[in-house]
NUMAR-893875 format. One record per residue (C-alpha): residue number from 0; residue in one letter; x, z, y. Coordinates in nm, 2 decimals, decimal comma, always signed. Example, Ala and Ser with C-alpha at 12.3 -4.5 7.8 and 13.67 -1.06 7.14 Angstrom:
2
ATOM_0_A_+1,23_+0,78_-0,45
ATOM_1_S_+1,37_+0,71_-0,11
//
This chain:
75
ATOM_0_X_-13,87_+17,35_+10,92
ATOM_1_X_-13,72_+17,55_+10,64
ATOM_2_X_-13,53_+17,44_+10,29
ATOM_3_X_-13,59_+17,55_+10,02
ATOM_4_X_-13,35_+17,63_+9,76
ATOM_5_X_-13,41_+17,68_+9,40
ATOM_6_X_-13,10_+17,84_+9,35
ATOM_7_X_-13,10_+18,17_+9,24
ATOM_8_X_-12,83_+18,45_+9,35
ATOM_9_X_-12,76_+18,72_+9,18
ATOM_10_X_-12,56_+18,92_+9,41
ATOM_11_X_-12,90_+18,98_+9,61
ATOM_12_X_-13,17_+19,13_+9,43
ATOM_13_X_-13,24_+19,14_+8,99
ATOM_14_X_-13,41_+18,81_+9,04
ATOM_15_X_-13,21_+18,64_+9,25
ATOM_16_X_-13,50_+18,61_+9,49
ATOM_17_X_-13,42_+18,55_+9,85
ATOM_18_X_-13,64_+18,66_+10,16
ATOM_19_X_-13,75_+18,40_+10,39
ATOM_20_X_-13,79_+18,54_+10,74
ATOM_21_X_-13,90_+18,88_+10,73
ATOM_22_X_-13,57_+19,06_+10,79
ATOM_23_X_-13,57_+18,97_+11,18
ATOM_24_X_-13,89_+19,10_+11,24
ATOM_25_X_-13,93_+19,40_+11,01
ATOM_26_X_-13,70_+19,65_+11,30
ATOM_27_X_-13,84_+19,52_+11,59
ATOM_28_X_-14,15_+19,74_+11,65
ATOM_29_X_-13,95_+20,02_+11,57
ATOM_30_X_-13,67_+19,97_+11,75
ATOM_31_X_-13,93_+19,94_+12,11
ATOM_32_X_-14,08_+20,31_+11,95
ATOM_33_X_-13,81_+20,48_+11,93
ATOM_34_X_-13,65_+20,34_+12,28
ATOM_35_X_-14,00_+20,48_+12,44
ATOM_36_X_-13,94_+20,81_+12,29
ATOM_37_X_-13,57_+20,83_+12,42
ATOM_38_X_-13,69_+20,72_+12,72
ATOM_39_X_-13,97_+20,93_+12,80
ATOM_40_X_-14,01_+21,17_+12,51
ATOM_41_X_-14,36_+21,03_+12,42
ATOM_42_X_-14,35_+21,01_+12,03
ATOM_43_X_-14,55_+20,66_+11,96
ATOM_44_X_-14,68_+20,63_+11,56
ATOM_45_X_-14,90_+20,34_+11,57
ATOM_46_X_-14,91_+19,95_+11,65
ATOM_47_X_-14,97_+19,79_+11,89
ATOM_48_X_-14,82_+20,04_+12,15
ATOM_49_X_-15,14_+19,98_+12,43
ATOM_50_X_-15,15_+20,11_+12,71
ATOM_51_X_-15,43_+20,39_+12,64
ATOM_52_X_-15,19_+20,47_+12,36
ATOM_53_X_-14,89_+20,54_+12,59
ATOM_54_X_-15,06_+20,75_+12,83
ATOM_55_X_-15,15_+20,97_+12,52
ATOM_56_X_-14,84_+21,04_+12,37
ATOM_57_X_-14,73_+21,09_+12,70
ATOM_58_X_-14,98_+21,37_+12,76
ATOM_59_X_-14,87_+21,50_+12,46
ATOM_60_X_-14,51_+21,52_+12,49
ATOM_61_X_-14,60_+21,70_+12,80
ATOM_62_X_-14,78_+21,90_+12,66
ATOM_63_X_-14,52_+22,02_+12,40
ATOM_64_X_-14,31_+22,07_+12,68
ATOM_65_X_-14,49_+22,27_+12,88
ATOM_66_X_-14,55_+22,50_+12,57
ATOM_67_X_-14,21_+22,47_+12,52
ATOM_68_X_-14,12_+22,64_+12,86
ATOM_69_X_-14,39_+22,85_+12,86
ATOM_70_X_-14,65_+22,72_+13,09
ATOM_71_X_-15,01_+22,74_+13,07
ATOM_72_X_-15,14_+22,38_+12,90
ATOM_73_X_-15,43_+22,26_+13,10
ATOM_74_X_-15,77_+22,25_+12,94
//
């Protein structure tokens, strides 16, 4: 159940307006991204994060490695 209040503050925004809920999840998603990137170098840019999805930008990142070192990419 949420409250609202009909209050405005002006230390938050021109209006006064106040968010309800969206600041919680807004990082999330991005937050998981980024730790599969650190984690395995696969660079993820689009939601949801499948499975297909993962095993692509892991192909890629080896990929860029591989070029990176040198190597022959496989066809």
């Amino acid at each position: 159940m949420s409250e609202l209040v009909d209050v405005p503050d002006p230390h938050l925004t021109n209006l006064g307006a106040k968010g309800l809920g969206e600041p919680p999840i807004v990082p999330t998603a991005a937050a998981i991204a980024n730790a599969i990137r650190d984690g395995t170098g696969a660079d993820i840019r689009s939601l949801p994060i499948t499975r297909d999805e993962m095993l692509r930008a892991l192909r890629e990142a080896e990929a860029r490695e591989k070029e990176r070192r040198g190597a022959p990419t496989a066809v």
